[in-house]
N, C-alpha and C positions, 0 to 999 in steps of 0.2 A: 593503285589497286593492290590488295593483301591480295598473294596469290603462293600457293605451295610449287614446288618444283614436279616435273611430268616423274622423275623416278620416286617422289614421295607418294604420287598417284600411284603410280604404279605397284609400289609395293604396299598400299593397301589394298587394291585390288588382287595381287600374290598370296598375301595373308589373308584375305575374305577367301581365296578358292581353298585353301591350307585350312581353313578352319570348318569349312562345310563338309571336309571330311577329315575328321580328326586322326580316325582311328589307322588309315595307312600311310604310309611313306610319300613322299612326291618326289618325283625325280625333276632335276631342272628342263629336261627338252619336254616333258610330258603337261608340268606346268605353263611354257611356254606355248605350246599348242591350245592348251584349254580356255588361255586369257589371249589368247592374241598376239601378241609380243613377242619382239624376237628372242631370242633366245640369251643372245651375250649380254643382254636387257635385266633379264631374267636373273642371270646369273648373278650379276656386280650387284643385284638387289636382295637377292638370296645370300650373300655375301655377308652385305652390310646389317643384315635382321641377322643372321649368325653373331658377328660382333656383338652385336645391344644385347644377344642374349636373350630376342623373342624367338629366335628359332632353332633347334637342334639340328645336328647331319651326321650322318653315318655313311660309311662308304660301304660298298660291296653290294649281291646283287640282294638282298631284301633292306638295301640303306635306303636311303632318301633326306628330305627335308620334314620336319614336325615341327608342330607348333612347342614351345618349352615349359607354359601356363595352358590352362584352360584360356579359352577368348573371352570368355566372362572377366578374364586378369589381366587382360591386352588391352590398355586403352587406344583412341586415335593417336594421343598424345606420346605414348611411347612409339607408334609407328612413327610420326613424325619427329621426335626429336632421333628415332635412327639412322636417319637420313638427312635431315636439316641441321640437327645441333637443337638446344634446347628453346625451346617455344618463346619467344619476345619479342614486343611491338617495336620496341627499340634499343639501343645500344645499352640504356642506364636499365633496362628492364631486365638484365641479365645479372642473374649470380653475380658472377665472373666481370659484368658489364667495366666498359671504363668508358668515359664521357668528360671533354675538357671543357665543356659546360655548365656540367654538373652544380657547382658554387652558386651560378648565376641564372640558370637554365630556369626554373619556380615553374615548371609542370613536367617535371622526372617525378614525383609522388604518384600526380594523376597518371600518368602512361604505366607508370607500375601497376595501378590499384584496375587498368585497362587488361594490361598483361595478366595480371592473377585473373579477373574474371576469364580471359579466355584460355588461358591454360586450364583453370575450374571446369570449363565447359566442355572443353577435348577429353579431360579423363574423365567424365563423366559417359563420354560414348563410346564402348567398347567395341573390340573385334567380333565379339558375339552380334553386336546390332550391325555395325559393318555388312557384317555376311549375309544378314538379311535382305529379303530380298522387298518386306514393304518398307517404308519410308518411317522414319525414327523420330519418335514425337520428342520435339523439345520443349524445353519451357519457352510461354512465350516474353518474356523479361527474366531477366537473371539479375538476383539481389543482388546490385554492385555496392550497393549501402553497407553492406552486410560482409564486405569484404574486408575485412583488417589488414591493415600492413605489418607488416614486421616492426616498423619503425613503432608506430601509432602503439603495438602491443606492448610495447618494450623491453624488444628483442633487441 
């Protein structure tokens, strides 16, 4: 089972309540009360979207946490790679990937061409839709045809 980690949940549920109210500060215990979650939860998650750079902070008493885009410029996808590391099905599917297989393996193509459509699909739904509170119309098939590889374009 593909399954995300409970603080990747977590910190898009963080960032959905961060973007329902854009306009003021959030403090971490106040966040913490509002989604449920403990608080030192809270915090290592609030932490970690500061690093990536989807969240701003200020100290003192009009500081808090902000979003640093609009949520319309927040994909899933960058919430989850602030958390996880960047989005792929498997080892060869990464950048960075290394794989002692790789030579003889003959579907690292297809697990990549797997990987881009669903990384395609994560940025496609944003923090804005996140925060929503109906339900996010997807397509119901995604052009996987229509996905080029790097390789294939020759890159």
């Amino acid at each position: 089972m593909l399954k995300l980690s409970r603080l990747t949940d977590y910190a898009a549920v963080v960032m959905a309540q961060i973007a329902r109210h854009p306009e003021q500060p959030h403090a971490a215990a106040d966040l913490a009360e509002e989604v449920q979650l403990p608080h030192p939860t809270v915090s290592k998650t609030l932490k970690m979207l500061v690093r990536a750079g989807l969240l701003t902070s200020q100290r003192g008493a009009q500081g808090g946490y902000r979003l640093a885009r609009p949520a319309s410029q927040i994909s899933a996808s960058d919430i989850i790679t602030a958390i996880e590391g960047p989005v792929a099905m498997t080892e060869c599917s990464q950048d960075d990937g290394d794989c002692d297989l790789a030579a003889t393996c003959g579907v690292s193509d297809n697990w990549q061409r797997v990987s881009l459509a669903v990384r395609t699909l994560l940025d496609s739904v944003t923090l804005a839709h996140l925060a929503e509170t109906t339900p996010i119309k997807l397509p119901v098939r995604l052009p996987i045809q229509s996905v080029t590889l790097a390789s294939e374009a020759g890159c």
